[in-house]
C-alpha positions as CSV (number, residue, x, y, z in Angstrom):
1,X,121.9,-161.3,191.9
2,X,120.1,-159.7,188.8
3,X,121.9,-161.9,186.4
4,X,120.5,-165.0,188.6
5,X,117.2,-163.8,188.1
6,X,116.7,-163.6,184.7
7,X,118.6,-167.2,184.3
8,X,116.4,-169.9,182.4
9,X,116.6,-173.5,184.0
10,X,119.7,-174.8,182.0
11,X,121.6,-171.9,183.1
12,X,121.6,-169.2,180.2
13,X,120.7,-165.9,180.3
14,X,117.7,-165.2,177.4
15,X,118.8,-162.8,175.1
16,X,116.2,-160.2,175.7
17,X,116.6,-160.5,179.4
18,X,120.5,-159.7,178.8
19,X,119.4,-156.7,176.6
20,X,117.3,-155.5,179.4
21,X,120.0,-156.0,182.6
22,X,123.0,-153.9,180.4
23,X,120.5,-150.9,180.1
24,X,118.7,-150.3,183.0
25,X,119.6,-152.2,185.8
26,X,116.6,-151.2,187.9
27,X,113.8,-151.7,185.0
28,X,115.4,-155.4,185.6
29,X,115.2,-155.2,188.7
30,X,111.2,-154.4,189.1
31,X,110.8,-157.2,186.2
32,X,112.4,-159.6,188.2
33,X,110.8,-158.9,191.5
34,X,107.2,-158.6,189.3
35,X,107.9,-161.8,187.8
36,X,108.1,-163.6,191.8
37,X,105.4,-162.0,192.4
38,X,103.4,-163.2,189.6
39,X,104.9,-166.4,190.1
40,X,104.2,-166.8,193.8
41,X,100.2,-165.6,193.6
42,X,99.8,-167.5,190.3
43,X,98.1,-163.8,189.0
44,X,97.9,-163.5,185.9
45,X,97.8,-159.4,186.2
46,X,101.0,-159.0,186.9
47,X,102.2,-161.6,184.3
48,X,100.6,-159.3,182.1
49,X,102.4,-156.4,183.4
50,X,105.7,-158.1,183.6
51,X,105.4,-158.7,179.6
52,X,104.3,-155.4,179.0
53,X,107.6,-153.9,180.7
54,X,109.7,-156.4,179.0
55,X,109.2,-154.8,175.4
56,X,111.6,-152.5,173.5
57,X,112.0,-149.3,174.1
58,X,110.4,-148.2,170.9
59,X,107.4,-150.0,172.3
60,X,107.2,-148.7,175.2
61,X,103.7,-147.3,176.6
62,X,103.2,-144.1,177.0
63,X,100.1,-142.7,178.8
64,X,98.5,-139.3,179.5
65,X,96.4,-137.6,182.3
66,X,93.6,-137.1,179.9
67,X,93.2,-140.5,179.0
68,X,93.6,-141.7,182.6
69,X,90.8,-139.2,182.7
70,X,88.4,-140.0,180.2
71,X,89.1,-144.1,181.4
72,X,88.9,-143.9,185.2
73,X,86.4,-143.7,187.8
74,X,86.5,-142.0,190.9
75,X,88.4,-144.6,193.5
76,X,90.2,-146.4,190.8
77,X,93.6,-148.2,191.0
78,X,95.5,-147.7,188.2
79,X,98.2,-149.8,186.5
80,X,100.4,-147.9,183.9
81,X,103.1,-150.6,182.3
82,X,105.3,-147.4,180.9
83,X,105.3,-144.0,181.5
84,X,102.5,-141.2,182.5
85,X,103.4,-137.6,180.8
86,X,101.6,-134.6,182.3
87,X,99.4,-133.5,178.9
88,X,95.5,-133.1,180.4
89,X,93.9,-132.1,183.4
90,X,93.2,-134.7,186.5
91,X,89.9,-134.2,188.6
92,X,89.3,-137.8,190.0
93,X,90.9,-139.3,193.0
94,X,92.5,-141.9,191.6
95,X,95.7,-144.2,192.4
96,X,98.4,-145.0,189.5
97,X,101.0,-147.2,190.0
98,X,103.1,-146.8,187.0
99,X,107.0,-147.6,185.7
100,X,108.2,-143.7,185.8
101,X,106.2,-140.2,185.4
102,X,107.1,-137.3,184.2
103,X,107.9,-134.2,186.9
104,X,104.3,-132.6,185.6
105,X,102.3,-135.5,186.0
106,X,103.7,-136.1,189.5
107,X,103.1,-132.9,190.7
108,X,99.0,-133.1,188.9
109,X,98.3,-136.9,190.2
110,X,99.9,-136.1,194.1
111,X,97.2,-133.1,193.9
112,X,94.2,-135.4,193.6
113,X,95.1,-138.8,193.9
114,X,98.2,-140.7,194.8
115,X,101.5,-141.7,192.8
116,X,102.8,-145.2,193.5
117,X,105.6,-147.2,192.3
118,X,104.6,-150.8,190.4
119,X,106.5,-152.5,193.3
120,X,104.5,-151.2,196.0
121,X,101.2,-151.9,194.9
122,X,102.8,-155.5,193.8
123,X,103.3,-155.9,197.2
124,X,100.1,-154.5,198.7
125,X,97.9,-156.5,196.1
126,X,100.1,-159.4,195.0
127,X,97.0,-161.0,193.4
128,X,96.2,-158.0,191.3
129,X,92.7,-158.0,191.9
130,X,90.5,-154.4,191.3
131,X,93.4,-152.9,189.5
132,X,92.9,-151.5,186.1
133,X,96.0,-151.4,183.0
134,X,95.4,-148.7,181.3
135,X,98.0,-149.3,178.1
């Protein structure tokens, strides 16, 4: 099913998309169901955050409470293409969708804001409008 996904038009699987499937099986999966999304809404957003999750490992982002902090207002969606770490203090009520968090910044976002999944707010807000990536 996966493998289908990430299939150009003649058939073959692009190398980078292989490299992505063999290690994480459900990073490929949320790239691939991004990507219909994206495709479907013609949203540019998500395109964005589709290429964003599609980098190496190495260049991967990583993003802490503090600078969700000092770049958010209060109300804000925000889109995190990588992974929030707990480092800082969160005071605004604020919503971030990211691609995984760390057990400390769970437990600090859930107490003020909310902690989504990129899928779910994919699916809420397919055309990516009001949303905020903070990189």
């Amino acid at each position: 099913m996966l493998r289908e996904g990430l299939q150009t038009k003649k058939g073959k699987v692009r190398r980078k998309n292989l490299a992505i499937l063999r290690k994480n099986s459900e990073l490929a999966s949320t790239i691939l169901q991004l990507r219909q999304v994206a495709i479907q809404n013609n949203s540019g957003f998500w395109k964005k955050v589709v290429l964003e999750l599609q980098k190496p490992r190495r260049n991967k982002r990583v993003v802490n409470i503090y600078k969700i902090q000092k770049l958010a207002k209060q109300g804000d969606v925000i889109v995190v293409p990588g992974k929030v770490l707990g480092t800082g203090d969160l005071s605004l009520k604020v919503t971030i969708a990211a691609e995984s968090f760390s057990k400390s910044a769970l437990e600090k976002i859930n107490s003020v804001g909310k902690a989504r999944s990129l899928l779910d707010l994919a699916r809420e807000n397919p055309k990516g409008t009001g949303l905020k990536i903070i990189v």
